[in-house]
C-alpha positions in Angstrom: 5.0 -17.3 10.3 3.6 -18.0 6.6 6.0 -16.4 4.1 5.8 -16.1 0.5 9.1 -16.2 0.1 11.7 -18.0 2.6 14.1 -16.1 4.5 17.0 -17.0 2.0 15.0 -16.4 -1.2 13.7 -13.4 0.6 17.5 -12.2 1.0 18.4 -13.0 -2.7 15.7 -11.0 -3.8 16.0 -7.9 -1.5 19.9 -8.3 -3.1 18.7 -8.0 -6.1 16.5 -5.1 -5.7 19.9 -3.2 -4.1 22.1 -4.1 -7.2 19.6 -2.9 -9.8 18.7 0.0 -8.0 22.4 1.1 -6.9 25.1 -0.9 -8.3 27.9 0.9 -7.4 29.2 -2.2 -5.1 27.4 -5.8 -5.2 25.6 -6.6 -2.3 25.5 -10.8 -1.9 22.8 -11.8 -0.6 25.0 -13.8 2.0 25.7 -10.7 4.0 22.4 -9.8 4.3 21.2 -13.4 5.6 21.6 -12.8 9.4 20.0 -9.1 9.0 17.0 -10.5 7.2 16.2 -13.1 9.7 16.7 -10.7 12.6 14.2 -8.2 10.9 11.6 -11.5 9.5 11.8 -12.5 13.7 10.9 -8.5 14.5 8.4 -8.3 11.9 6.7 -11.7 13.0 6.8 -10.0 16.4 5.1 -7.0 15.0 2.2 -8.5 12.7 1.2 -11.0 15.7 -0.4 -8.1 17.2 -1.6 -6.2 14.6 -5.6 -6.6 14.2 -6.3 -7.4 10.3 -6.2 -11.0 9.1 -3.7 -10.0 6.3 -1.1 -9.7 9.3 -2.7 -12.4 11.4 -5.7 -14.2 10.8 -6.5 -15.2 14.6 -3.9 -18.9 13.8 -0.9 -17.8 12.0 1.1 -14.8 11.2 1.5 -13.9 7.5 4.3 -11.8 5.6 3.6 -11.2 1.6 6.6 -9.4 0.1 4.0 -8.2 -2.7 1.6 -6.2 0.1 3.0 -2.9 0.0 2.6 -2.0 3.4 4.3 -5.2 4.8 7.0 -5.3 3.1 7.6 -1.2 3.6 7.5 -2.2 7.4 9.8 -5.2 6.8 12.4 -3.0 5.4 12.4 -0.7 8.0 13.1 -3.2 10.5 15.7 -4.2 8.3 17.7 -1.2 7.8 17.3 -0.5 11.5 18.4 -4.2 12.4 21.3 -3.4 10.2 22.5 0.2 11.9 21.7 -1.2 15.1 23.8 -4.8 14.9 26.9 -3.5 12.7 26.5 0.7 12.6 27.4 -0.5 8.7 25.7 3.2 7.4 26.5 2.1 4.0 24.4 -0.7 3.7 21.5 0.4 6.1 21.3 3.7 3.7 21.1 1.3 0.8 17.7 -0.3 2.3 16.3 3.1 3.6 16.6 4.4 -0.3 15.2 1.0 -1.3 12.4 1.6 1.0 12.6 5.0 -0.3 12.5 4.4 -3.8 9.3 1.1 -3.3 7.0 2.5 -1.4 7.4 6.4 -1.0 8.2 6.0 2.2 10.9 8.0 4.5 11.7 6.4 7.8 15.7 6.8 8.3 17.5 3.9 9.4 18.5 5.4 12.9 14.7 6.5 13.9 13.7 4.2 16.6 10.1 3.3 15.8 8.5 0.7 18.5 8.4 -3.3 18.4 4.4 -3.0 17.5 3.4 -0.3 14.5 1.3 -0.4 11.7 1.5 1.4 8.2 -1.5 1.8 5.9 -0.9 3.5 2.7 2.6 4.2 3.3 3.1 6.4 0.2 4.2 9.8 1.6 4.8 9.1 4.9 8.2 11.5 6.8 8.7 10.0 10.4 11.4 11.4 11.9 13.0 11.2 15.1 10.8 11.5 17.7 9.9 9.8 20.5 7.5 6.6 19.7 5.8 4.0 21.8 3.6 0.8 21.3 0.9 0.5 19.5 1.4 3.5 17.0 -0.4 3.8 13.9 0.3 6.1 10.3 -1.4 6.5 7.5 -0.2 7.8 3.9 1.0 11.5 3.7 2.2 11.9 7.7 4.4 14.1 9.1 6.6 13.9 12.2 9.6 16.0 12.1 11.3 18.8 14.5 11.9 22.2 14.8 14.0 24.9 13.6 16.0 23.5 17.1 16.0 20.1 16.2 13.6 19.7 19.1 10.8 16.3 18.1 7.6 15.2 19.6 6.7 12.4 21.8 4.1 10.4 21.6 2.5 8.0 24.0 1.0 4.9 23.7 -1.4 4.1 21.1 -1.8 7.4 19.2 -2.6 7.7 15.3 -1.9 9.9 12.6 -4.3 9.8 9.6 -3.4 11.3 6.3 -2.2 14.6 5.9 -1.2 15.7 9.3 1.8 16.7 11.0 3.3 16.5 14.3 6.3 18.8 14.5 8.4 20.3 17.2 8.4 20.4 20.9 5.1 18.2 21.8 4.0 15.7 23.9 1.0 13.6 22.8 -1.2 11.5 25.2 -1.7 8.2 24.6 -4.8 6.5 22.4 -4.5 9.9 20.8 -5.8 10.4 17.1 -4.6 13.2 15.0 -7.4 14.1 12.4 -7.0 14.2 8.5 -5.1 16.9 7.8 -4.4 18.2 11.1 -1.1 20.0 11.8 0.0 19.7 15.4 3.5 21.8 16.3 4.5 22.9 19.6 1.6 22.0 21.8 1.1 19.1 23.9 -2.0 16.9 23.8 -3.6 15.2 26.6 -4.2 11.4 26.7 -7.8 10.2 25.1 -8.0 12.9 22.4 -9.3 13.4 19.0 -7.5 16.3 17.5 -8.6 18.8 14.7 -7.0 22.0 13.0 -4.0 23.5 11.9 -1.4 25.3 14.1 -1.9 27.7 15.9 -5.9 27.1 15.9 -6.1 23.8 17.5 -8.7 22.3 19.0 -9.6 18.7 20.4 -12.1 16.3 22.0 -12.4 13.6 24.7 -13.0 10.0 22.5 -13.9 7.0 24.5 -12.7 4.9 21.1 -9.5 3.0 21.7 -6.9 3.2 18.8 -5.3 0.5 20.6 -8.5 -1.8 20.0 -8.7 -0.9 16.7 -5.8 -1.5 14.8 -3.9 -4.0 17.2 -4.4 -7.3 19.6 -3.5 -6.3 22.8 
């Protein structure tokens, strides 16, 4: 994978984002250094299959700390890598409010997004956690949270979720699914190969022969 900046650089300078934005305790870079290569080998994993030549121009995979997106979905894997490796809360917490604090973006460490995802326009984005499989896209201002019984959604293969809407509650979404701008989905499930529209409780959807799969990723 092409890197702007080398795994080591890569962990002095996440480091150094933790100490200025919570220095309470130092963080050395050399603890992070087997996390960040963990999360760079599940990121290359991830952008190998995602379908835009900033993530992978048909040769070689790319990572560029400076595109938002990317490096919102490297911290994710990074903060997971970390709660799932060494259950160290502390310093998983510290990347999720890093990720937090960069890029508007609210993925807690312990939600178990898939090995292939894509964000676009991460700002504003709540995934909680629900159920998630391959090939699942978000856009900025999603929702996916639970209900009042801490009951989540889940969602099959391929389904995306454009800005604005909401999947909430007891659901189960079909894959190569699209939820609509705006679109509020709670309680209800969704057959595979649907386009969705409306707000709960009027919601209504349609057959789409589109693939979101095709789309967004290399199969």
């Amino acid at each position: 994978m092409i890197q702007t900046l080398d795994t080591t650089t890569l962990s002095r300078y996440v480091a150094k984002q933790l100490n200025n934005l919570l220095p309470d305790v130092e963080v050395k870079s050399r603890v992070l250094d087997s996390f960040v290569g963990k999360a760079i080998e599940r990121t290359e994993y991830c952008f190998s299959r995602i379908n835009s030549e900033c993530f992978f121009d048909g040769r070689n995979v790319r990572f560029d700390h400076l595109h938002t997106d990317q490096y919102a979905m490297f911290l994710y894997y990074l903060s997971n890598t970390i709660w799932r490796r060494e259950k160290d809360e502390t310093m998983a917490a510290k990347i999720y409010y890093l990720n937090k604090a960069l890029n508007g973006l609210n993925i807690f460490y312990k939600v178990a997004l898939p090995d292939v995802f894509r964000l676009i326009h991460c700002v504003g984005i709540v995934l909680g956690r629900a159920e998630y499989n391959d090939y699942f896209v978000a856009t900025q201002r999603v929702t996916i949270g639970a209900n009042k019984n801490l009951e989540y959604p889940v969602l099959g293969k391929g389904v995306a979720v454009y800005g604005g809407s909401g999947i909430i509650g007891k659901c189960k979404i079909g894959d190569n699914c699209q939820i609509s701008i705006n679109t509020v989905v709670m309680e209800k499930d969704i057959p595979p190969n649907m386009v969705v529209f409306g707000k709960y409780p009027d919601i209504s959807y349609k057959r789409t022969n589109k693939s979101v799969v095709e789309r967004f990723f290399i199969a």
